[in-house]
C-alpha positions as CSV (number, residue, x, y, z in Angstrom):
1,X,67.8,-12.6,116.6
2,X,71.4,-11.4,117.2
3,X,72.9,-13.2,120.2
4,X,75.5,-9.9,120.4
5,X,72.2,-8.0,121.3
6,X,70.5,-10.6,123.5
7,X,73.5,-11.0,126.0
8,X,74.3,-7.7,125.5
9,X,70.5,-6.7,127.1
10,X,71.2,-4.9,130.3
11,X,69.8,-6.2,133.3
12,X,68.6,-2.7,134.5
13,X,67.9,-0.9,131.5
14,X,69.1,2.9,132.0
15,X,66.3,5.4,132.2
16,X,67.0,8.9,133.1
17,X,63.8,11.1,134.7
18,X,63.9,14.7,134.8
19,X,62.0,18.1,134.9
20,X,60.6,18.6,131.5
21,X,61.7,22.1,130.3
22,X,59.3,24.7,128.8
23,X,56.7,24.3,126.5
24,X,55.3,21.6,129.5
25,X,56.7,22.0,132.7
26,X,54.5,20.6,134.7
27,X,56.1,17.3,133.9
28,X,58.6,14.2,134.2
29,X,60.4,13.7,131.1
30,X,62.1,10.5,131.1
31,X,64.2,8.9,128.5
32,X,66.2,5.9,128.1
33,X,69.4,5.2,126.4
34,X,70.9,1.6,125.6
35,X,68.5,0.5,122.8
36,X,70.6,2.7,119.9
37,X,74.0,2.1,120.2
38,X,75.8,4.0,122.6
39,X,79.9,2.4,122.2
40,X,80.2,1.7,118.5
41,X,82.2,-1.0,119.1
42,X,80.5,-4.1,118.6
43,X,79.9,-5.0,122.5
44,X,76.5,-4.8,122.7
45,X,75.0,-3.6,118.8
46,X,76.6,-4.0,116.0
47,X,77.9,-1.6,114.2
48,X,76.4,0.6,112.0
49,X,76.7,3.8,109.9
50,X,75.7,7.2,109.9
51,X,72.8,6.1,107.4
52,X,71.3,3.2,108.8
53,X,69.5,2.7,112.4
54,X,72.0,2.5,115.0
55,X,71.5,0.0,117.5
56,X,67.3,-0.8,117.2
57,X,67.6,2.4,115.4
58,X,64.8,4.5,118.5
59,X,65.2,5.2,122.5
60,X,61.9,5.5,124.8
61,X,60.9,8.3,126.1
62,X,57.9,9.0,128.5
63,X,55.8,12.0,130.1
64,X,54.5,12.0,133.0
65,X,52.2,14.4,134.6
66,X,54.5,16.2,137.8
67,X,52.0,16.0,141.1
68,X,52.0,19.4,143.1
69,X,54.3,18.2,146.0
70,X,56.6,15.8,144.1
71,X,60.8,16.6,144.4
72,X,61.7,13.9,142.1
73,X,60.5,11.3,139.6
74,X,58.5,8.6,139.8
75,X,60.4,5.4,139.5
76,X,57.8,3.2,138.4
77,X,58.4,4.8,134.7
78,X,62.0,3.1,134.6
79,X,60.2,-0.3,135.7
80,X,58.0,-0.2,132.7
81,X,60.6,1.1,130.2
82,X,63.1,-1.6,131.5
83,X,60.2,-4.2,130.6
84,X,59.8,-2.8,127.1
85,X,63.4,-3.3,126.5
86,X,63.8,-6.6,127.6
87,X,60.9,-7.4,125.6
88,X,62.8,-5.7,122.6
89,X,66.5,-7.5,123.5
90,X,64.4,-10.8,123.8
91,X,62.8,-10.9,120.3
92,X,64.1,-8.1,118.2
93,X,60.7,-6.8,117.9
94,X,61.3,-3.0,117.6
95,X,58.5,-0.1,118.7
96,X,57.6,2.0,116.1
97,X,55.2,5.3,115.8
98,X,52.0,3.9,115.7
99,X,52.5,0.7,117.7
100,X,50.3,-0.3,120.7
101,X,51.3,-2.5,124.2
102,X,48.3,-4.0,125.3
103,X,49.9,-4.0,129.5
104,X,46.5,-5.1,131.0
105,X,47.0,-3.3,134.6
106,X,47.9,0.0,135.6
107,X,50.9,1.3,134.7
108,X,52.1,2.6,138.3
109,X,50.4,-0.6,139.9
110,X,47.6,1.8,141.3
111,X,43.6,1.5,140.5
112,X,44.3,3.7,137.6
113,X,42.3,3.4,133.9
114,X,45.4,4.0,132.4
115,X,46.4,0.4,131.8
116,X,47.6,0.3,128.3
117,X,50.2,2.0,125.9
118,X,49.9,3.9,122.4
119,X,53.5,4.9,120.6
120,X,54.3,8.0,119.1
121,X,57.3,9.6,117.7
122,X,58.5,12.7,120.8
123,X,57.0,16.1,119.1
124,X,60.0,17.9,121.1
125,X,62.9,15.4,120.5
126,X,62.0,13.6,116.8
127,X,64.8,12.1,114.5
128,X,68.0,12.3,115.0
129,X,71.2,11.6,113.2
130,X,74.4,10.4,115.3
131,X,77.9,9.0,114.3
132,X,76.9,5.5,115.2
133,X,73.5,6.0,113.1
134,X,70.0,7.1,113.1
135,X,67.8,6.9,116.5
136,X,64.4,8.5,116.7
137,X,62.2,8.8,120.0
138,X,59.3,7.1,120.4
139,X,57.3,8.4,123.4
140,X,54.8,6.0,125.4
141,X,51.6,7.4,125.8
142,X,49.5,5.9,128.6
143,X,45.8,5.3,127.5
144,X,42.6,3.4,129.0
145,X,41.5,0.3,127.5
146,X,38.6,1.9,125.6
147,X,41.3,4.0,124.2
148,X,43.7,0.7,123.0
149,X,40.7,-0.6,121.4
150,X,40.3,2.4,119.2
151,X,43.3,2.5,118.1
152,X,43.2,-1.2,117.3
153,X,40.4,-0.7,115.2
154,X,41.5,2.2,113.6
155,X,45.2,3.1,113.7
156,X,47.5,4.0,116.4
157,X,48.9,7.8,114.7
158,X,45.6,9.3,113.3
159,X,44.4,8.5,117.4
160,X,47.4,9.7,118.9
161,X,46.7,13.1,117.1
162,X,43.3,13.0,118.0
163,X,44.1,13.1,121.7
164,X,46.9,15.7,121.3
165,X,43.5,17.4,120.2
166,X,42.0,17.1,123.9
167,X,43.9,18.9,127.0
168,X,42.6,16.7,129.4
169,X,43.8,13.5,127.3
170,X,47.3,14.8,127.5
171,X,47.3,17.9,124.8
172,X,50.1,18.3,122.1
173,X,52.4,17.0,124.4
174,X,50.9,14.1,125.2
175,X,51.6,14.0,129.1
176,X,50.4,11.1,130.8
177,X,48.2,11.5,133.8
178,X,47.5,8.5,135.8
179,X,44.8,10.0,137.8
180,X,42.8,10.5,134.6
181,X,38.9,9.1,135.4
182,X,37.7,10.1,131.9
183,X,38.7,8.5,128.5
184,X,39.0,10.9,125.5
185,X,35.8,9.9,124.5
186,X,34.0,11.4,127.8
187,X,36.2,14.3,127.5
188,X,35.4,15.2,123.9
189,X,32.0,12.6,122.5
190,X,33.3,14.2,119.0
191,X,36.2,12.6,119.2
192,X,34.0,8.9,118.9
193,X,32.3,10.7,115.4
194,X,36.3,11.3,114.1
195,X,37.1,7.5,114.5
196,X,33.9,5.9,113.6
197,X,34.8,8.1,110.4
198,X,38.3,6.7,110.2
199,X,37.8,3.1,110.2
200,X,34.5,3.6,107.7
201,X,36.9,5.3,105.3
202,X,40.3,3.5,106.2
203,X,39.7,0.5,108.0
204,X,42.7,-0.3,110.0
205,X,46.5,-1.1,109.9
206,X,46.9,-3.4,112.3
207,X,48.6,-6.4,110.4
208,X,50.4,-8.4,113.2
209,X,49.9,-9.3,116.8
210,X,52.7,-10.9,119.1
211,X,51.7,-12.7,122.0
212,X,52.9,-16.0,124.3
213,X,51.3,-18.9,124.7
214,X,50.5,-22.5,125.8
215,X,48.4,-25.4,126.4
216,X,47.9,-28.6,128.1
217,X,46.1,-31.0,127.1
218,X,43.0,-31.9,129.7
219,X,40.6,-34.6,129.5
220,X,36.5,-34.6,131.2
221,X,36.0,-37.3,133.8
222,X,34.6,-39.7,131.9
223,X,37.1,-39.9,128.9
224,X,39.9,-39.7,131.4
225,X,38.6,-42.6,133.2
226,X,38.5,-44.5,129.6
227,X,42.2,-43.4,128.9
228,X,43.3,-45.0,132.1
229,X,41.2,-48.1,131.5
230,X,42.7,-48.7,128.3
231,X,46.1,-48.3,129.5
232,X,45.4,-51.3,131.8
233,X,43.9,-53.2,129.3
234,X,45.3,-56.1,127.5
235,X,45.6,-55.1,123.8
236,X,44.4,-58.6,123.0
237,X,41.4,-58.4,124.7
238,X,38.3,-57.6,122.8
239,X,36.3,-54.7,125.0
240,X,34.7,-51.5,125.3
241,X,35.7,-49.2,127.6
242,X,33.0,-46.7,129.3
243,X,33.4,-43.8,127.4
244,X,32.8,-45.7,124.4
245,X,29.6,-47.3,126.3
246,X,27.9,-43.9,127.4
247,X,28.4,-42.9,123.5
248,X,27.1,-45.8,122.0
249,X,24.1,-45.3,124.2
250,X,23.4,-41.4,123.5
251,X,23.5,-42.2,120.2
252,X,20.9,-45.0,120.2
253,X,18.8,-42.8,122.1
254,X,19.1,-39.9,120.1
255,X,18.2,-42.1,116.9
256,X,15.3,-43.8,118.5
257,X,14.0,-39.9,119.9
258,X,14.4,-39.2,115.8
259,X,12.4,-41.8,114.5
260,X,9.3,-41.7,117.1
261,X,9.0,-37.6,117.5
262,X,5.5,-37.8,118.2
263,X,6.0,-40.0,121.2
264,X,6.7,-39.5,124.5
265,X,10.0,-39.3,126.9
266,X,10.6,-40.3,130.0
């Protein structure tokens, strides 16, 4: 990973929200700017040309379904877009078209179903070329776990275009609604046939997971009662401890039960 790009990882990532113009304007449109390379001077990415990705080579975008009696944006959108980028700063892991976030709780913190995110290339903003290289959009596109799982299984594009598909699953546009009850599934059952059909014929492309970890190591009573023993007990000193004991006596038992199985136990 680049150190230039890890320090260089702003500590609010900018996001810009804003009335999405006709075709859909009953939404938010937000979209972030930081990830291509903004300066093309070295301070944050380094620098490019006109051919290759500039910066991480894409910016996020988002679209958010506008309430009836909202005056401005919802700033929970920046709060999730700023985690993405760290994330991408962090590890140099770049989001691509077709790529899933598994996020595990609602989005907006609420007791949504939309707890997950599916990542799509904007329809209305694309690919674009710039003099400090290439940067194409990729949209988030809020989905319900049932959804994440499909598109696990299958693959993230062929999904996304099934739900463009569905008006109530966000329609070509792919506006997220956080007060969506139903998955695409409920809203269209022939949309389950289309997948099931897809990952007969195609399987799926998912050919990497990155996660965190870690572990401890824990012992049960009994063998952590034996490790303490024999850490007070001279090395010298010819013993068993109880751990050892107990075993030695469920095996004895278990070989006697084997060689009498007509008789009875106590």
């Amino acid at each position: 990973m680049d150190s230039k790009r890890m320090a260089g990882a702003p500590p609010n990532f900018p996001v810009v929200g804003f009335p999405q113009i006709p075709p859909d304007p009953g939404s938010w449109h937000y979209v972030s700017f930081g990830l291509s390379d903004l300066h093309g001077d070295g301070r944050v990415h380094e620098i490019s040309n006109a051919d290759s990705p500039s910066g991480f080579g894409f910016e996020l975008t988002f679209r958010l379904r506008k309430e009836p009696d909202e005056t401005g944006p919802p700033t929970w959108p920046a709060a999730v877009m700023q985690g993405l980028a760290k994330y991408v700063f962090q590890t140099g892991n770049v989001l691509c078209d077709g790529d899933h976030v598994s996020w595990h709780c609602p989005l907006d913190n609420s007791e949504s179903r939309i707890e997950h995110m599916l990542m799509m290339e904007d329809p209305q903003l694309g690919t674009v070329n710039t003099p400090f290289g290439v940067v194409s959009f990729i949209q988030i596109v809020g989905v319900c776990a049932e959804e994440l799982k499909a598109a696990q299984q299958w693959n993230g594009r062929s999904f996304v275009a099934l739900m463009q598909r569905v008006p109530g699953a966000g329609g070509p546009w792919l506006v997220t609604d956080m007060r969506r009850g139903e998955t695409v599934f409920e809203l269209d059952p022939g949309v389950q046939d289309a997948v099931d059909r897809g990952i007969e014929t195609e399987g799926s492309d998912l050919s990497g997971v990155s996660a965190k970890f870690c572990w401890s190591e824990e012992f049960p009573p009994v063998a952590r009662r034996a490790k303490e023993q024999a850490a007070t007990t001279p090395a010298d000193s010819p013993s068993i401890s109880h751990y050892e004991s107990e075993e030695i006596k469920r095996t004895l038992k278990k070989g006697l039960l084997g060689s009498q199985p007509s008789s009875e136990t106590e």
